[in-house]
C-alpha positions as CSV (number, residue, x, y, z in Angstrom):
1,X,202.6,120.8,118.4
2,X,202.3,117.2,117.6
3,X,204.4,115.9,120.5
4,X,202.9,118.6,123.0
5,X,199.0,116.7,122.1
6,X,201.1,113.4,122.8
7,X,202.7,114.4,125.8
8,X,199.5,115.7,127.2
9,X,197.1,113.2,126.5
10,X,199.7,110.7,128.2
11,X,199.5,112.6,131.4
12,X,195.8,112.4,131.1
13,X,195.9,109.0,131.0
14,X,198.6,108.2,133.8
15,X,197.6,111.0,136.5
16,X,194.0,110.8,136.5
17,X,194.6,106.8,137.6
18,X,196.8,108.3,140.2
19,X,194.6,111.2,141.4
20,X,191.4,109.2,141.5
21,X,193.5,107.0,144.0
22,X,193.9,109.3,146.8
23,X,191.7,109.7,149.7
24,X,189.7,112.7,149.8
25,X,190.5,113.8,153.5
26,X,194.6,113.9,152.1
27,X,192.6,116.4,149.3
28,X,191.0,118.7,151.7
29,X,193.9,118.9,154.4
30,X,195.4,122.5,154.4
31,X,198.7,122.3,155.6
32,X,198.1,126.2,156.7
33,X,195.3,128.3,156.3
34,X,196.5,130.2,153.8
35,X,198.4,127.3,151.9
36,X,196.2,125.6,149.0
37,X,195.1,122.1,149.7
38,X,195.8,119.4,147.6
39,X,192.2,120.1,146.3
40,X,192.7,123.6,145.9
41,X,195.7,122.8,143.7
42,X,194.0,120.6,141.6
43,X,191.1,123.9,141.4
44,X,194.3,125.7,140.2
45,X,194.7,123.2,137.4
46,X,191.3,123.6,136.2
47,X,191.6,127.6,136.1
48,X,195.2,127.2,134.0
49,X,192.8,124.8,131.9
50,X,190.4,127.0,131.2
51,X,192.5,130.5,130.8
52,X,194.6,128.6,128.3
53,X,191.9,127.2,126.2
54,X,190.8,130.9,126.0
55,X,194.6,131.8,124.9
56,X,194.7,128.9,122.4
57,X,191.2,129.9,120.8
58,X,191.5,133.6,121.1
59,X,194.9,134.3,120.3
60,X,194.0,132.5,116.5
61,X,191.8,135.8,115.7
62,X,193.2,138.5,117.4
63,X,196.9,139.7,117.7
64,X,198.1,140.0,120.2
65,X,196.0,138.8,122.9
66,X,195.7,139.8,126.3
67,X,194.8,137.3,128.8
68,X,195.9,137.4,132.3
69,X,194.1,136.0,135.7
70,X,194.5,136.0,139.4
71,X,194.9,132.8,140.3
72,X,194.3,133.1,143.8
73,X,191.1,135.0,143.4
74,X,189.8,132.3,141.1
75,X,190.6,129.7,143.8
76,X,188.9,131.7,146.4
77,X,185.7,132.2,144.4
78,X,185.2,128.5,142.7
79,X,185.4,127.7,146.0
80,X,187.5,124.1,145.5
81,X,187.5,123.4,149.1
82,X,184.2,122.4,149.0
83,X,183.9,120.6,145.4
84,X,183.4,117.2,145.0
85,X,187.1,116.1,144.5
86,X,185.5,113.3,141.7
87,X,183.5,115.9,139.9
88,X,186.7,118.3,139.6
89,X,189.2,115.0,138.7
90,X,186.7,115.1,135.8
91,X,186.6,118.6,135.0
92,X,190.1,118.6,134.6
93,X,190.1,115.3,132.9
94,X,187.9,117.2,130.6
95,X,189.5,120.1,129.7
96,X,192.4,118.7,129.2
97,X,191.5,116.5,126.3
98,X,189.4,119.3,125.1
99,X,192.7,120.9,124.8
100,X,194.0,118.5,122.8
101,X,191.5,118.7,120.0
102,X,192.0,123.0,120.5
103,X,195.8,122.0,119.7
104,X,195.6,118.7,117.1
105,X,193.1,121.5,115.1
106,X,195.3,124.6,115.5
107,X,197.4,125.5,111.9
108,X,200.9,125.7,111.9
109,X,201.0,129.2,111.2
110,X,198.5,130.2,114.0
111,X,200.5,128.3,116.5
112,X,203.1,130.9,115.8
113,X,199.9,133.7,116.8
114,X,201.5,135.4,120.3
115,X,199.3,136.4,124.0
116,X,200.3,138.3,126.3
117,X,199.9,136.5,129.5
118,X,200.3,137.7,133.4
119,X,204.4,138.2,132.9
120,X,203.6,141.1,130.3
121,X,205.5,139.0,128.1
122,X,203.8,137.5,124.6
123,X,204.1,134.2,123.6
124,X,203.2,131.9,120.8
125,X,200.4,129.4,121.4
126,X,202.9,127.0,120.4
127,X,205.5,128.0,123.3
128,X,202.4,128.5,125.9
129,X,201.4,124.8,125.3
130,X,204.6,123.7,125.8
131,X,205.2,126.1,129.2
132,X,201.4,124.7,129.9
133,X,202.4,121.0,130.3
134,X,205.6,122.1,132.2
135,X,203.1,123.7,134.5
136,X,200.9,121.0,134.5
137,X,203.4,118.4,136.1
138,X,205.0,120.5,138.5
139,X,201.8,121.1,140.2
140,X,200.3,117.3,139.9
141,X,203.9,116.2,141.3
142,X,202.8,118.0,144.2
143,X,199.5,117.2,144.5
144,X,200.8,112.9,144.4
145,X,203.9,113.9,146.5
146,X,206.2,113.3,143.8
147,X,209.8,113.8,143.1
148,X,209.4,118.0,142.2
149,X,209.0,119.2,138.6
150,X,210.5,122.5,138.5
151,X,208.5,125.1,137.2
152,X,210.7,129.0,137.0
């Protein structure tokens, strides 16, 4: 778990310097109506923040857990478009390192505690962390227009 924390407070660090640097009209730009903006993506991130901090808490007391979302009906109703691209770099800045501390404070053995997440599947905290950051990049690498992260 030690090297997930790591991993992820290094990508705090790097792409919030990097997302603080783009324009907010290349935020708001939807490519097509029904597309995500970059801002909207970035929304996205904050939902996956926030549904896995609930898996990484919850999942340490009961067994299995069941947490699913819809993640385009959380875009639609936080409404991203309109948010104040600074004030959500910050959320997400946010809930990320609090993730951290949920993670650097989690025991060994409950890392191994499973939730069952929107593929029916369960899965340790431990391995949802890791599938977390994988997540993570592959939709910041789009948001900055880098080279693609895949994410299966």
């Amino acid at each position: 778990m030690k090297q997930i924390i790591e991993k992820l407070e290094k990508i705090i660090a790097e792409y919030s310097v990097r997302l603080r640097a783009i324009d907010d009209d290349i935020y708001a730009y939807k490519p097509q109506p029904e597309k995500w903006s970059k801002k909207e993506i970035l929304g996205h991130l904050v939902d996956s923040a926030q549904n896995n901090l609930r898996r990484f808490i919850v999942s340490q007391y009961e067994e299995p857990s069941y947490i699913v979302y819809n993640q385009d009906k959380w875009v639609t109703i936080s409404n991203y478009q309109q948010y104040q691209i600074r004030d959500l770099i910050e959320l997400w800045i946010l809930l990320n390192k609090h993730i951290c501390i949920i993670l650097a404070n989690t025991p060994t053995e409950m890392a191994m505690r499973e939730c069952i997440t929107n593929n029916q599947q369960p899965h340790t905290i431990e391995w949802l962390a890791g599938d977390y950051i994988k997540h993570l990049l592959h939709h910041l690498h789009q948001v900055l227009e880098l080279e693609e992260v895949d994410y299966p």
